[in-house]
C-alpha positions in Angstrom: 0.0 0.0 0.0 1.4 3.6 -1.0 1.5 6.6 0.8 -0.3 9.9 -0.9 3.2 11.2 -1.5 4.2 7.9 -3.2 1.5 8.3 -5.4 1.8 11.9 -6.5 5.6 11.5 -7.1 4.7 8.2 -9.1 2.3 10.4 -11.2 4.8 13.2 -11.6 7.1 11.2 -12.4 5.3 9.4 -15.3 3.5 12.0 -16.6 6.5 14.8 -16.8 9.1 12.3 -17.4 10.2 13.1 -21.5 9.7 9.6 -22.3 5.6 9.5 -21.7 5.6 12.1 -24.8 7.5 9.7 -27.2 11.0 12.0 -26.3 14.1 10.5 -25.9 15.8 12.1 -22.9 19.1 11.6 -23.9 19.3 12.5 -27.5 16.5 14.9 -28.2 17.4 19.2 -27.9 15.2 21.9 -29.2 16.2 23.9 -31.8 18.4 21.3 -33.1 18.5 19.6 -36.5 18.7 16.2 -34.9 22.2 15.5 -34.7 24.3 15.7 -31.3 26.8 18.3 -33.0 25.5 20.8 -30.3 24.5 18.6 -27.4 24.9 21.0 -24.3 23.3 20.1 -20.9 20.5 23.1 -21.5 19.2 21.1 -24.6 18.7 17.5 -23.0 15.2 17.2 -22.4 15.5 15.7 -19.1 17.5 18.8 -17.6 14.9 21.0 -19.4 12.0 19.1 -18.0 13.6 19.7 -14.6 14.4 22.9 -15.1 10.4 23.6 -15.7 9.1 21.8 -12.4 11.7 23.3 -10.3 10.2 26.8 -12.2 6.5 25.1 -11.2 7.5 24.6 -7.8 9.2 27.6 -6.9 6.3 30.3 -8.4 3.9 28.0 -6.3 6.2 28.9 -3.2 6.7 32.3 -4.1 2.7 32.5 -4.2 2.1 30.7 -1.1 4.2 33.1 0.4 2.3 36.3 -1.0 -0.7 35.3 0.1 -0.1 34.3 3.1 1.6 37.5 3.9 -2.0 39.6 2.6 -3.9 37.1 4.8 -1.5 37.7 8.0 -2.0 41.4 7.5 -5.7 41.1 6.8 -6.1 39.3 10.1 -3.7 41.9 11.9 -5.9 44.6 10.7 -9.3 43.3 11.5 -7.9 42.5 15.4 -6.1 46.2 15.6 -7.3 48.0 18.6 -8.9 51.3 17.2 -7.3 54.1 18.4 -10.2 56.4 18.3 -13.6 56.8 20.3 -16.8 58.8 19.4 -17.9 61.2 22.0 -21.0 63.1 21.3 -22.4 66.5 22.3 -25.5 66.0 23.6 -26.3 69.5 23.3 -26.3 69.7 19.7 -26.9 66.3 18.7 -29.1 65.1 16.4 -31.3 61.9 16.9 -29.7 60.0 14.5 -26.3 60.7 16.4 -27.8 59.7 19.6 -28.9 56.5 18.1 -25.2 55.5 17.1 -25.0 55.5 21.1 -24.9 51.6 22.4 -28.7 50.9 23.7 -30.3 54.0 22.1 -32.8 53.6 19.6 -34.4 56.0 17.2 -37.6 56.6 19.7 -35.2 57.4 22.9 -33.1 59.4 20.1 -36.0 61.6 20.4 -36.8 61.7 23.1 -33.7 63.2 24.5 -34.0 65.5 21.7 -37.4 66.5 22.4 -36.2 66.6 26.4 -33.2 68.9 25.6 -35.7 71.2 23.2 -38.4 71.8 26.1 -36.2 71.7 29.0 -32.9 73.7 27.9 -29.8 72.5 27.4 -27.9 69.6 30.0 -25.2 71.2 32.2 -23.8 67.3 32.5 -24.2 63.7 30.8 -25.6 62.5 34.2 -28.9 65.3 33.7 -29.9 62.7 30.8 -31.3 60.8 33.3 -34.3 63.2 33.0 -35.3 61.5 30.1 -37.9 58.9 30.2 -36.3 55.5 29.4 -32.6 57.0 30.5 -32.1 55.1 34.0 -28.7 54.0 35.8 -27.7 51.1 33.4 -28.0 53.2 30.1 -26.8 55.9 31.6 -23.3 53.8 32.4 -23.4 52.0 29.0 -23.7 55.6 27.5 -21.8 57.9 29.3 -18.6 57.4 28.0 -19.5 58.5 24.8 -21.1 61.6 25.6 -20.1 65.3 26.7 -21.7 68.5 27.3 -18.7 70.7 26.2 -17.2 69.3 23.2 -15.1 71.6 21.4 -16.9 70.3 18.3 -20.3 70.5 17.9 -22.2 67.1 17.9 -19.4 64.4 16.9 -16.0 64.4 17.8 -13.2 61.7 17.6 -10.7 61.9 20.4 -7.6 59.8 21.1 -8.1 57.3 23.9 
């Protein structure tokens, strides 16, 4: 019983050896007019049949390689830490800002909107709790991302 590898060299062999396309090894050359006046290692057929699977095998290596490298770096980039965090004004956001906040939908959105319209502007994140459907646990899942004195209005991306 062979082993896989015994098989595919057994294949290799037969079906890239010179011989299994009616070429003798020894005497054929390309380019020549048949006789051995000019019979250089280059032009045995053997040495050139080697010649292309060692070319085979060493683009397949050299591919292997590349892509490998673009799939390391694609995994490097996905698992990079971002640098960056949003914090958001909530004095001059708009809903659709406040829903990019984790656990706010559109209908809190405006809600706090609404809130901060009728009541005046908050003086700090933990005045959102005025809002109905703002209590202790979205107020901690929230206020890291939020700030009443952002020196740009609404969105702004700061270093952690």
């Amino acid at each position: 019983m062979s082993t896989a590898l015994e098989r595919v060299v057994d294949w290799s062999v037969f079906f890239l050896s010179p011989a299994c396309h009616g070429v003798d090894s020894s005497v054929t050359m390309v380019g020549s007019n048949g006789t051995n006046a000019d019979a250089t290692p280059l032009s045995l057929a053997r040495v050139q049949w080697t010649l292309v699977i060692g070319l085979l095998f060493s683009l397949t290596a050299f591919l292997w390689a590349c892509l490998s490298s673009i799939q390391d770096r694609a995994e490097h980039l996905m698992m990079a830490p971002r640098d960056t965090k949003m914090v958001l004004d909530i004095n001059h956001a708009n809903p659709r800002e406040f829903a990019l906040l984790p656990t706010v939908g559109p209908v809190l959105a405006d809600r706090i909107v609404h809130n901060r319209n009728q009541h005046g502007e908050f003086r700090t994140v933990a005045e959102l709790r005025r809002v109905s459907g703002i209590g202790p646990k979205t107020l901690v899942a929230i206020g890291d991302y939020c700030s009443v004195d952002s020196p740009i209005p609404s969105l702004a991306y700061l270093d952690r």
